[in-house]
C-alpha positions as CSV (number, residue, x, y, z in Angstrom):
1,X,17.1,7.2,15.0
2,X,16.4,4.0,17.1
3,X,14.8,1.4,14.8
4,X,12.0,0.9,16.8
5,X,10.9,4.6,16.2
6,X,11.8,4.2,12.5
7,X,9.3,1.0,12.1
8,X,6.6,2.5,13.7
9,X,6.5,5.7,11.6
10,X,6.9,3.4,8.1
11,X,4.0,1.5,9.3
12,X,2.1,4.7,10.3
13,X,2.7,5.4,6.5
14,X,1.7,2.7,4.8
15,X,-1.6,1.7,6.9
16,X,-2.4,5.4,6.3
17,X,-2.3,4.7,2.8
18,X,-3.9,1.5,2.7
19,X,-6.9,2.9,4.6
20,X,-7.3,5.8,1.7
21,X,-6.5,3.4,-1.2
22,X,-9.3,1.1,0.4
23,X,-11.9,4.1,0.7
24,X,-10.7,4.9,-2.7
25,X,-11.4,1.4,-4.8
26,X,-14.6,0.5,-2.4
27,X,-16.1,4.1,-3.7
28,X,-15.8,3.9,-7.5
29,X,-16.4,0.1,-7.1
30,X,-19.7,1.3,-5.2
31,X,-20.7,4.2,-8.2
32,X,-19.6,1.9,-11.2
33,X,-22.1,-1.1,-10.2
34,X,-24.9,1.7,-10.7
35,X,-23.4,2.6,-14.5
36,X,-23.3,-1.3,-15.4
37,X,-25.5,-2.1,-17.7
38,X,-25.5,-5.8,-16.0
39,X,-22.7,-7.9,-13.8
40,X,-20.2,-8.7,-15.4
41,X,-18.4,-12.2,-13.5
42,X,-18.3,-11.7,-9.9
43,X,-17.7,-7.7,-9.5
44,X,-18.2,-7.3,-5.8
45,X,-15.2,-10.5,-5.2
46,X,-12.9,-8.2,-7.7
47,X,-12.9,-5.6,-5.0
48,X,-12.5,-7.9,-2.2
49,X,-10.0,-9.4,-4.3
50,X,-7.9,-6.4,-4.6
51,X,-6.9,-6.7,-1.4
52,X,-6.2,-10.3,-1.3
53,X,-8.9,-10.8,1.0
54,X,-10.9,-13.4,-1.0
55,X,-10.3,-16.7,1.7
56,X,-10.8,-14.7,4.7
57,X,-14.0,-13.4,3.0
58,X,-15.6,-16.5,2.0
59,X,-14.7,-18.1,5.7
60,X,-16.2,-15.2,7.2
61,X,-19.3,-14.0,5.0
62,X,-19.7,-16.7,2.0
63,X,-20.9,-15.4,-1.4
64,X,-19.8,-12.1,-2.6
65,X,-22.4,-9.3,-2.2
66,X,-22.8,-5.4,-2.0
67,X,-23.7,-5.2,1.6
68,X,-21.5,-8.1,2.9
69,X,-18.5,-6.2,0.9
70,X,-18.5,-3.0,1.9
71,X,-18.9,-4.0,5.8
72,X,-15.7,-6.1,5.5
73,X,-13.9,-3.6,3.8
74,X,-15.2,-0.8,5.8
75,X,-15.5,-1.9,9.6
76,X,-15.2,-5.0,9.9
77,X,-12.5,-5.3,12.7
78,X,-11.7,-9.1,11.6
79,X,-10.6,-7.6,8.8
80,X,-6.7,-6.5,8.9
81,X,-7.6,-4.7,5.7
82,X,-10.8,-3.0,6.7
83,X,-10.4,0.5,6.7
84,X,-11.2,0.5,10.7
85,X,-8.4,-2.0,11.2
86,X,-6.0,-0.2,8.9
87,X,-6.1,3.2,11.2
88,X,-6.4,1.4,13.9
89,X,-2.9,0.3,13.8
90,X,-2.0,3.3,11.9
91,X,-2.8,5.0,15.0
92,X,-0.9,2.5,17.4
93,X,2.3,3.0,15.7
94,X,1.6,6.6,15.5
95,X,0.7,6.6,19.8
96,X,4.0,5.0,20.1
97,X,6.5,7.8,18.6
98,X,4.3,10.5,20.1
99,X,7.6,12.0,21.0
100,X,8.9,11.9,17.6
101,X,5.7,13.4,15.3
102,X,4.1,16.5,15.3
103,X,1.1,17.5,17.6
104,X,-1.1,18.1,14.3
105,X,-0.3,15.0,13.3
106,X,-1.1,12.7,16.5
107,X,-4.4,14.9,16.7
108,X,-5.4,14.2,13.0
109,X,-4.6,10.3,12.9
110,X,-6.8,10.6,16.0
111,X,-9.6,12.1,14.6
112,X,-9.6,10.2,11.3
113,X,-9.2,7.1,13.8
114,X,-12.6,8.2,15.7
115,X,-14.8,9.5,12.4
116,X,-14.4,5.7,11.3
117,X,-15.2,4.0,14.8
118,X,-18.4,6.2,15.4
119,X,-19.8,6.1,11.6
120,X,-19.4,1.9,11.6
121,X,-22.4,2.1,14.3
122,X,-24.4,4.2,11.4
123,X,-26.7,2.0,9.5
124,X,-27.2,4.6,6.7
125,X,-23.4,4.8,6.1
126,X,-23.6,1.6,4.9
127,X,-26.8,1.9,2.7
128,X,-25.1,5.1,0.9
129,X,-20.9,5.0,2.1
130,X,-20.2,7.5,-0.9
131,X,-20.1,11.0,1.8
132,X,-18.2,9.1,4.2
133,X,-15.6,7.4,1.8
134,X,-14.8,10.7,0.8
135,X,-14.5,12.3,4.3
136,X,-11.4,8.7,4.8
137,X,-9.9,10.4,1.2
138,X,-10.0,13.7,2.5
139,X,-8.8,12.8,6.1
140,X,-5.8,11.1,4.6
141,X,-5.2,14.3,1.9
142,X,-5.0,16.3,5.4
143,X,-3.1,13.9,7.3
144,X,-0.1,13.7,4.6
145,X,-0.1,17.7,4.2
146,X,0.0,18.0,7.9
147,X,3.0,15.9,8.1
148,X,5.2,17.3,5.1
149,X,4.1,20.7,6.6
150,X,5.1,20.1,10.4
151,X,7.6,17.0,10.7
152,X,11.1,17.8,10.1
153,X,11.9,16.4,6.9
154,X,14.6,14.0,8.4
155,X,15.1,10.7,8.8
156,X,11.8,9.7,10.7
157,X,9.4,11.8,7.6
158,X,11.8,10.4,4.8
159,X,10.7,6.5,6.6
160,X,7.1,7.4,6.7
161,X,7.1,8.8,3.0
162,X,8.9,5.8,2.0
163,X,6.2,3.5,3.4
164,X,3.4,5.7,1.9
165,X,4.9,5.5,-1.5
166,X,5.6,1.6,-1.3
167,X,2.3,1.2,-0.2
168,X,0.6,3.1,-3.1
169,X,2.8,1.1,-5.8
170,X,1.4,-1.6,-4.2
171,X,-2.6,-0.5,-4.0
172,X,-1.9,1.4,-7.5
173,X,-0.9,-2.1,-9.2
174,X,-4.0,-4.3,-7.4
175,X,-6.4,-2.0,-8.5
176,X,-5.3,-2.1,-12.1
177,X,-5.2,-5.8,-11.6
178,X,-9.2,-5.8,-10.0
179,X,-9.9,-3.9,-12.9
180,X,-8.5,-5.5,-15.9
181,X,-10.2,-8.6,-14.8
182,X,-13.4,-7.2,-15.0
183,X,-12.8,-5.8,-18.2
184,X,-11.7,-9.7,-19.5
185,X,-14.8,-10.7,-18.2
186,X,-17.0,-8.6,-20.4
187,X,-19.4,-10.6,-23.0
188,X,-17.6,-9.0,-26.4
189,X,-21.4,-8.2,-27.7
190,X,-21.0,-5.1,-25.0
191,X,-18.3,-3.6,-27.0
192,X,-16.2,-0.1,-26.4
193,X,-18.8,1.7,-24.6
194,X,-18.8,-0.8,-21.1
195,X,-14.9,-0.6,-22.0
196,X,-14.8,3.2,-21.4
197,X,-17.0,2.8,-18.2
198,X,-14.5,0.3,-16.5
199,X,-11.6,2.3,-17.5
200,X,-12.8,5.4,-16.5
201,X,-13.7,3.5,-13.5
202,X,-10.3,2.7,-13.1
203,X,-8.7,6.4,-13.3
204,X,-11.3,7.4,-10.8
205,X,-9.8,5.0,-8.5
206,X,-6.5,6.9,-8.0
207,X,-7.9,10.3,-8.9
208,X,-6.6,10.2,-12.2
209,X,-8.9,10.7,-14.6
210,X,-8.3,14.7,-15.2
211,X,-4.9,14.5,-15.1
212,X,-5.1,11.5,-18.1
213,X,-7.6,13.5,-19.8
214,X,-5.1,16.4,-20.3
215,X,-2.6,14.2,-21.6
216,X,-4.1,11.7,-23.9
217,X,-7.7,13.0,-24.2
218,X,-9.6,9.8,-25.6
219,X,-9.4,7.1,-23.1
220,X,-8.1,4.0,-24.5
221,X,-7.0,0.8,-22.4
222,X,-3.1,0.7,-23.5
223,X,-3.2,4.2,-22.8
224,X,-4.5,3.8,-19.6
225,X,-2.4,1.1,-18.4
226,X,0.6,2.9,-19.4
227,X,-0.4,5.9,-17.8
228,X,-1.0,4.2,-14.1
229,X,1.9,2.3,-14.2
230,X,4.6,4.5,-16.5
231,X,3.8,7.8,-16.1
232,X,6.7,10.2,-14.8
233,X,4.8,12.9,-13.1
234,X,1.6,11.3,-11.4
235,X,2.1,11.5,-7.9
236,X,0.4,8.0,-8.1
237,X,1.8,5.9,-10.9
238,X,3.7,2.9,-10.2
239,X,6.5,4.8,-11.8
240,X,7.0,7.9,-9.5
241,X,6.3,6.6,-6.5
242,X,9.6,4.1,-7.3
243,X,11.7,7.4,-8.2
244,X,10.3,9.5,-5.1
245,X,10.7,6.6,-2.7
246,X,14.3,5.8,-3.8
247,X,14.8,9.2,-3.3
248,X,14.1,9.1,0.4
249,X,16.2,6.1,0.5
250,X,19.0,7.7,-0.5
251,X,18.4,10.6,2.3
252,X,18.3,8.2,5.2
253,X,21.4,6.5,3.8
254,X,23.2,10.2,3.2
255,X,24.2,8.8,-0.3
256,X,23.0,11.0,-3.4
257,X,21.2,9.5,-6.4
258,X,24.4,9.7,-8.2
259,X,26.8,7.7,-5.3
260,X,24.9,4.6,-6.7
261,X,23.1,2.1,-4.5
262,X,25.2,0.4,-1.8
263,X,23.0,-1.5,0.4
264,X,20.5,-4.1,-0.7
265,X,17.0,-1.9,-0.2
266,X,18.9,0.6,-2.5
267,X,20.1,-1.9,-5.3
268,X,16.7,-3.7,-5.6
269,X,14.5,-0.6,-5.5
270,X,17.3,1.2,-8.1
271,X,16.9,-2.4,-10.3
272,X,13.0,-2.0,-10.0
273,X,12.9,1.7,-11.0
274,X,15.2,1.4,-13.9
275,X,12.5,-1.4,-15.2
276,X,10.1,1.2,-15.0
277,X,12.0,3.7,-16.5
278,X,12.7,2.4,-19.8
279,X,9.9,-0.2,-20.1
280,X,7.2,0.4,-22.4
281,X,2.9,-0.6,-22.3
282,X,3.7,-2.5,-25.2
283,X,6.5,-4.7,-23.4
284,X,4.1,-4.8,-20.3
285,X,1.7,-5.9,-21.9
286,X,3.2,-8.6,-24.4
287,X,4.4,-10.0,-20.7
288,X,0.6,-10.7,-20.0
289,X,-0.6,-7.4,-17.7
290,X,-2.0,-9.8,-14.5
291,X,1.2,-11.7,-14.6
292,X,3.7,-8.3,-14.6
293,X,1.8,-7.2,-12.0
294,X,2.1,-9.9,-9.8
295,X,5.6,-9.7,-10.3
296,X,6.1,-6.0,-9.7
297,X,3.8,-7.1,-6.0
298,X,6.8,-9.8,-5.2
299,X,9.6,-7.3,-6.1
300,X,7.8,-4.9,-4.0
301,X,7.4,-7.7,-0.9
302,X,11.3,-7.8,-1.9
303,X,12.0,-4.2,-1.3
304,X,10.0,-3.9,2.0
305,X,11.3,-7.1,3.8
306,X,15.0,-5.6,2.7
307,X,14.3,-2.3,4.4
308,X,12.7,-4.4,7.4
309,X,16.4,-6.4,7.6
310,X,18.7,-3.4,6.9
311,X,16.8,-0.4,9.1
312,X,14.6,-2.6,11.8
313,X,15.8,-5.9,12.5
314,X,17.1,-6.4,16.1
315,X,20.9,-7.3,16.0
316,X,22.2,-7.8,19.2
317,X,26.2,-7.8,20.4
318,X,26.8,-11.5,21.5
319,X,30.1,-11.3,23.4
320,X,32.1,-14.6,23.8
321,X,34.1,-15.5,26.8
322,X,38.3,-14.6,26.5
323,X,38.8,-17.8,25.5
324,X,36.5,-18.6,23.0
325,X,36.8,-15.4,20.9
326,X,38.9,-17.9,18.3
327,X,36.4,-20.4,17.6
328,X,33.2,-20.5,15.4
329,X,30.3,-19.9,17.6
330,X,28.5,-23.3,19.0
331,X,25.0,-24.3,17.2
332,X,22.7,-23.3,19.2
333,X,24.2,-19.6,19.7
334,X,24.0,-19.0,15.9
335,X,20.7,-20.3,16.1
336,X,19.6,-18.1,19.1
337,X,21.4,-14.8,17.1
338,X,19.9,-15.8,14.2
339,X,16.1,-16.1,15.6
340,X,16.7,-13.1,18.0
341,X,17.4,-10.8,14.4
342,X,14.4,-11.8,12.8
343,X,12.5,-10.1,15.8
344,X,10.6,-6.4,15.2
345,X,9.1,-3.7,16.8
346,X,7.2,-2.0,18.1
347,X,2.9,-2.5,17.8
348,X,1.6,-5.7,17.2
349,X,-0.7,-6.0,14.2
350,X,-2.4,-8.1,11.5
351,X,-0.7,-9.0,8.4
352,X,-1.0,-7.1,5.5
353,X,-2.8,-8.6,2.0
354,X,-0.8,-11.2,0.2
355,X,1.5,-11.1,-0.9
356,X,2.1,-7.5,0.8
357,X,5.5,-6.9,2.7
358,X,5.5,-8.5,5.5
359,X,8.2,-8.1,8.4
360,X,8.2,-10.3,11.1
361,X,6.4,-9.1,14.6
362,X,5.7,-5.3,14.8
363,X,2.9,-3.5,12.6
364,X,2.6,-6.7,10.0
């Protein structure tokens, strides 16, 4: 598969996934503030904060507030992590490997593209965004099933699934992060019952809270935290979407689990998901929870710009003269080859939130 084609359809996945993860957080954020009893610290920067949006924000908009918040996040094209902006490109990449997707899937990323552009000209989706943040998470429900159910599940659908997966480790851990803040923040005179608000808050966020609720019943913040992040069999703990994405790592290299990992995307997402498989809450949260899950973001940045070098980066053949073959290279040629392999591909973009992955030139 040309790299080119393999970038765009990563990139496809993981602004898909942003977009829903966005919709998702901005939702509960939106129902939560109504349960709240009173602020507590600055909730509406939390959820811009979750996206590492804070600076951008405050140039733009100033203070924090409801309104102001859920435009940027929403529509707000100046915004690379607006939901609009987010399937914008997620719909350039997919444009560009037409050839390469499904039909169903080009005309679902289209649609979902369009339902956003037209309801950002509606006033009343912005008084009351809860119907239409739930028509972005259903889109994106659709838009994945359409894909595992008519993409050949080769080496194009395993780099797609990868970025989806990377993408919601990433989301998963800054909306734990948004939210333990918030629950820091609380005056202690509130006690358990603001506790259980936030936290249920929090499962709501990544469609969780049934699934926790059959396992542990009373919700409980070590409980919780170990759930989102450890958890073996939620589709969107940190945990399994490590295991599932190392799995389609190994299919695009041909090497089973087993073979071991012999490239560097393999060895530092194994390292990573064998933290993750033997770690306990208790460990994670002795570490200090805000400051493990900064670190698990870096590791992450680590793992992306790794697959961007290995799989993407443009290396081109410099051929030297008869004569020359002998000698070291001059300067400036290792400095053109070396400049020249940091290039990308395919669709121009914004960056993603720091510190999200970030690979040089196409779809940042």
């Amino acid at each position: 598969m040309l790299s080119r084609v393999a970038e765009a359809i990563y990139w496809m996945g993981r602004y898909a996934e942003r977009a829903e993860n966005v919709a998702r957080f901005v939702d509960v954020s939106f129902q939560v503030m109504l349960d709240l009893p009173e602020p507590l610290g600055d909730p509406w920067a939390g959820v811009v904060g979750a996206t590492g949006d804070e600076a951008l924000y405050a140039a733009r908009h100033g203070t924090a507030t409801r309104d102001g918040v859920v435009r940027f996040l929403t529509f707000d094209a100046g915004s690379p992590n607006s939901i609009l902006s987010c399937l914008r490109k997620a719909r350039e990449n997919a444009r560009s490997v037409r050839e390469v997707i499904s039909s169903e899937m080009w005309e679902q990323i289209n649609k979902w593209y369009l339902l956003v552009r037209d309801a950002s000209t509606d006033q009343a989706v912005l008084d009351d965004p809860h119907d239409f943040l739930t028509e972005v998470k259903q889109a994106s429900h659709l838009f994945v099933g359409i894909a595992a159910l008519t993409m050949s599940h080769g080496e194009g659908w395993h780099f797609g699934r990868i970025g989806r997966l990377l993408e919601r480790a990433d989301q998963t851990s800054r909306i734990v992060d948004a939210k333990q803040a918030l629950l820091l923040a609380r005056p202690s005179e509130l006690g358990a019952s603001l506790d259980e608000i936030n936290l249920s808050a929090l499962l709501r966020s990544v469609s969780a809270l049934e699934m926790y609720r059959k396992r542990h019943g009373r919700i409980a913040f070590q409980t919780v935290i170990g759930f989102l992040l450890l958890e073996k069999m939620f589709p969107r703990s940190v945990r399994y979407c490590l295991n599932e994405a190392r799995r389609s790592l190994h299919a695009i290299t041909g090497q089973p689990p087993e073979a071991g990992d012999t490239i560097v995307p393999e060895r530092l997402l194994g390292r990573l998901g064998a933290e993750y498989e033997y770690a306990s809450v208790d460990e994670v949260l002795a570490e200090g929870l805000h400051e493990h899950l900064d670190r698990l973001q870096s590791k992450l940045n680590e793992v992306g710009l790794a697959i961007s070098q290995t799989f993407f980066a443009v290396r081109p053949h410099v051929q030297e003269p008869p004569a020359a073959r002998t000698a070291a290279p001059a300067p400036e040629t290792a400095a053109a080859v070396a400049a020249q392999t940091t290039a990308a591909g395919p669709v121009a973009a914004a960056s993603p939130p720091a510190p999200a992955p970030q690979p040089t030139g196409a779809a940042q």
